[in-house]
N, C-alpha and C positions, 0 to 999 in steps of 0.2 A: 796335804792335798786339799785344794778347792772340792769344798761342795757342792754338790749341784740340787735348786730346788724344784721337783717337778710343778709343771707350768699347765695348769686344765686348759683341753682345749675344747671349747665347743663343740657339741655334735654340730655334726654338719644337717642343713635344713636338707629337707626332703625332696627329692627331685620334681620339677612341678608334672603334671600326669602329663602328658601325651596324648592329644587330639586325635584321634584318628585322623590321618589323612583323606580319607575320604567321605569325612561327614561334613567337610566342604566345601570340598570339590563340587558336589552334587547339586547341592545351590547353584555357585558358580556358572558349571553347564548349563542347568536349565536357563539363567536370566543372560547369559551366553547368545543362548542359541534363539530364546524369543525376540530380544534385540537387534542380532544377525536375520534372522526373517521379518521382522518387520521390516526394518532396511530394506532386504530384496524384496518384498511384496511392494513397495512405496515405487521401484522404480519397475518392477514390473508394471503396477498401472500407469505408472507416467507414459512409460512404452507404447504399451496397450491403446491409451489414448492418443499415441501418436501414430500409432501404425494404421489403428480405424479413420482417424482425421485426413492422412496422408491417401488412405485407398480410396476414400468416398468423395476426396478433392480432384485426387486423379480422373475420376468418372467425367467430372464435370468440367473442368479444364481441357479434356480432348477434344471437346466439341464446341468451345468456346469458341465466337470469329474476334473477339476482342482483346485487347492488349489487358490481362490481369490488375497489374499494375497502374496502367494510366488510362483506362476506360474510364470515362464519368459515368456512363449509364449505367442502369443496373436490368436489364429484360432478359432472363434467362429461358421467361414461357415466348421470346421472340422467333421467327422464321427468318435467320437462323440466329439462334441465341448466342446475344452481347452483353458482357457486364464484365465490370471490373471494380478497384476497390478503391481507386484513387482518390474519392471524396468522405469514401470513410476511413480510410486513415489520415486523414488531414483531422477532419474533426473529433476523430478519437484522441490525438496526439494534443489539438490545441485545447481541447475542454479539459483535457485533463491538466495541463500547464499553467492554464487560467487556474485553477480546481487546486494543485499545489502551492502556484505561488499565493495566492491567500490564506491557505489554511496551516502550512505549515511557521509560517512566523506565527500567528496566532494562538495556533495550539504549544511553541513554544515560550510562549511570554503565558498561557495558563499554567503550563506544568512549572516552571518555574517560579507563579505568583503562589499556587498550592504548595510546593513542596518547598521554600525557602522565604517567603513573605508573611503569608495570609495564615493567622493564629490558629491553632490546630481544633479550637470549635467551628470554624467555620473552614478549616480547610479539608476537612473530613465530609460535610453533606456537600460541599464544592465538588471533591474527590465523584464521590457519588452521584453526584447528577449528571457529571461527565459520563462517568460509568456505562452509568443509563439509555443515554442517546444512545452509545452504539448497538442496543437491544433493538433500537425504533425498528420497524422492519421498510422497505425501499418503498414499497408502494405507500406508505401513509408521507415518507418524505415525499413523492411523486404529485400525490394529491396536494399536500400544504403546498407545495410549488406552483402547481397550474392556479389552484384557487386562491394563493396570497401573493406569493413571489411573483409571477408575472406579470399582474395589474401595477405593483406597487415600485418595481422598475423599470417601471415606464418614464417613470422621473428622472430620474439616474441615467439612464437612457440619453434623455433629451441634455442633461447638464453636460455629459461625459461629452456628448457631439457637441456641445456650446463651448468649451472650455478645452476641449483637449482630440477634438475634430481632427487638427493639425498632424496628428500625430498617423495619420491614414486607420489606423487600428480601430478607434471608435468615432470614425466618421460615419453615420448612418444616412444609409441613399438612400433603403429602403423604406417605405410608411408600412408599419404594421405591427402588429402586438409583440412584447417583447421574446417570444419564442426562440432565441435564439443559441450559439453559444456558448456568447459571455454569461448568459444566465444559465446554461448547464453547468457550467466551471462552478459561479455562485452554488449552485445546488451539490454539485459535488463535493466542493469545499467544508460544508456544514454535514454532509454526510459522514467526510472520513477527518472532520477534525477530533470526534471524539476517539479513535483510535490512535491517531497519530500523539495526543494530546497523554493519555493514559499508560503508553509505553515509554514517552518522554517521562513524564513524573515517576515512574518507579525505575528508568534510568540516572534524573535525578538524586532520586533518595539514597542509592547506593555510594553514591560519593564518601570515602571518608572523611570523618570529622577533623582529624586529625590536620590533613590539608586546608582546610576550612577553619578552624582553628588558628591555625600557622597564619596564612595569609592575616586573618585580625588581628594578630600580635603583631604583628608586622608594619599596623597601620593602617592595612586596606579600609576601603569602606566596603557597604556592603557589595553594590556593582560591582568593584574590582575585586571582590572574592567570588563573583560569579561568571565575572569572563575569566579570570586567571585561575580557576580551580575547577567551577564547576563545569563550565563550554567545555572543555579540554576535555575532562574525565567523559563524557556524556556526549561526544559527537559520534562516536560509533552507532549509539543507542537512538541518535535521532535521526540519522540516516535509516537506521532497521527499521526505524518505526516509518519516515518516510516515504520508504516504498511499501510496506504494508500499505499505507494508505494509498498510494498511486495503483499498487493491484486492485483495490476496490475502486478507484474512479477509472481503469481501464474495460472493468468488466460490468461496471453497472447498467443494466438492462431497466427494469418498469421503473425508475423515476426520471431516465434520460427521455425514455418514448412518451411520457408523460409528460411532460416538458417542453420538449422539442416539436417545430413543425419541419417533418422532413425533406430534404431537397437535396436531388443531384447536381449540385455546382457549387465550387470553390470559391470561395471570397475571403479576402482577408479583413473585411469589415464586418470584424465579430460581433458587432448590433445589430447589422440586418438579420431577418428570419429567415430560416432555412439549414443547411448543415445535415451530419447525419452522422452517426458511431455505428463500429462493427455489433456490437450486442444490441442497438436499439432497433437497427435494421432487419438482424435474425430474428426478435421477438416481433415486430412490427409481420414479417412478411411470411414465416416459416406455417403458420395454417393454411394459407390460401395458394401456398407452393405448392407444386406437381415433385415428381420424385427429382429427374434432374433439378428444378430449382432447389429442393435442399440439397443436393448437392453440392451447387453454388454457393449456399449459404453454409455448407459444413468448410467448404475452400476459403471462404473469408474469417472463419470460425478457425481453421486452422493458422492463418496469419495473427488472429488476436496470441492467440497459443504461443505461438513462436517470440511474439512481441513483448509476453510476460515473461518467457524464461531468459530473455534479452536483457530486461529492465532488472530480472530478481538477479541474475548472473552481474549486469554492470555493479549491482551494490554491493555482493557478495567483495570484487575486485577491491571497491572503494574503502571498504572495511578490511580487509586485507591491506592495503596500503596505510591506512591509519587504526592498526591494532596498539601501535604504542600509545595511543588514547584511550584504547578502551575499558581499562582498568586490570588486563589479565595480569599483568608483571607489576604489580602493586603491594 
């Protein structure tokens, strides 16, 4: 008969303890349910604010004799009171376009020069002076503008109507100080490049290396590692950060009225003086208003409103459609 030799077997290890199930949970719940109400409190005010915009616009719209929309005037304390918004949404729309289109190429050749060029001693207090600006507060931009910016493109002014007249855009009819506009656009542009600029670069910096890497074994130089790796990765992020900044040049109030000489009439010769935005008119006119005139002014208040959650919704779509850039599935 075969032998058989007994084989030791390990105890077996000990079963690991057992968490209570509910000394989880409990957390869980709580950051649950503060998360789920902030949520609803977020669109409760949004509500809120629209429901009072809507009632208090209603007031003043019953008794308007003028077309909302395509009234140039604005007399609300008139017998019988006319106004509409048509010249400030022009100049809301175009100073802010002027206001993008130069600041945002701008602020992405800084993020780009900080987070992929510029040696990390000096792209660090770079970083930070960026930073900075966007602390400035609007009236002190309001003031450098009237007291620097407007003398000193005067110049600019006259070149732009010498040289590029033709173009009807900066032909200037009018004779008078630069108050215009193009020089709100200018001033908006340096407001919200530090934001625009600061959300690019730390969309930047996320990129991995690894792509970036790749691309230089590869041969690229440095350019073609940064349209074929970095643009890609990062155009989500500079859209977000672009309409962040187009909501601050929609709503900016004391350094437009500071700026600006106001006037009821549409021109497309953004040189001449005159123009007008929704926020520089409310703050410009809302003390010396009677109740129906804020009314007036909360109806064109309510159009600004409607205008942002247009422009924040178009990017949302835009981002949505180009998510396979923005690094989620990476």
């Amino acid at each position: 008969m075969a032998s058989t030799t007994p084989v030791d077997i390990p105890p077996a290890p000990p079963a690991p303890r057992q968490r209570p199930k509910s000394a989880g949970r409990a957390g869980d719940k709580v950051f649950l349910g503060l998360s789920r109400g902030s949520g609803i409190l977020l669109l409760v005010l949004m509500a809120s604010i629209a429901v009072f915009l809507s009632y208090r616009a209603a007031l003043a719209l019953a008794d308007n004799e003028g077309n909302f929309f395509t009234t140039f005037d604005w007399n609300p304390a008139g017998d019988p009171p006319v106004f509409g918004i048509a010249v400030l949404l022009f100049g809301t729309v175009v100073s802010s376009i002027i206001a993008m289109a130069i600041a945002v190429p701008i602020a992405v050749g800084i993020a780009l020069f900080i987070s992929h060029y510029a040696p990390r001693r000096l792209a660090s207090p770079l970083a930070y002076v960026v930073d900075l600006l966007a602390a400035v507060p609007s009236i002190i931009y309001g003031i450098w503008g009237a007291l620097v910016l407007v003398p000193y493109l005067e110049g600019l002014n006259l070149w732009l109507d010498q040289f590029f007249g033709w173009t009807y855009l900066f032909e200037k009819t009018e004779v008078g100080v630069a108050r215009s506009l193009f020089t709100v656009g200018i001033l908006l542009a340096i407001m919200i490049l530090p934001i625009v600029t600061s959300v690019s670069r730390e969309v930047f910096l996320q990129v991995p290396k690894m792509n970036e890497e790749a691309a230089l074994a590869l041969g690229a130089t440095r350019w073609e590692v940064i349209r074929l790796s970095v643009l890609p990765f990062g155009r989500s992020g500079v859209i977000s950060a672009s309409m962040l900044g187009l909501g601050r040049a929609l709503g900016e109030t004391m350094a437009v009225a500071t700026v600006l000489s106001p006037s009821f009439l549409i021109s497309f010769h953004v040189l001449n003086p005159g123009g007008g935005t929704f926020a520089q008119n409310i703050a410009a006119k809302f003390d010396e208003a009677d109740q129906f005139g804020r009314d007036a002014l909360i109806a064109s208040g309510l159009v600004l409103f409607v205008l942002t959650l247009l422009v924040n919704g178009a990017a949302r779509l835009i981002i949505a459609r180009r998510k396979e850039y923005s690094g989620a599935n990476a």
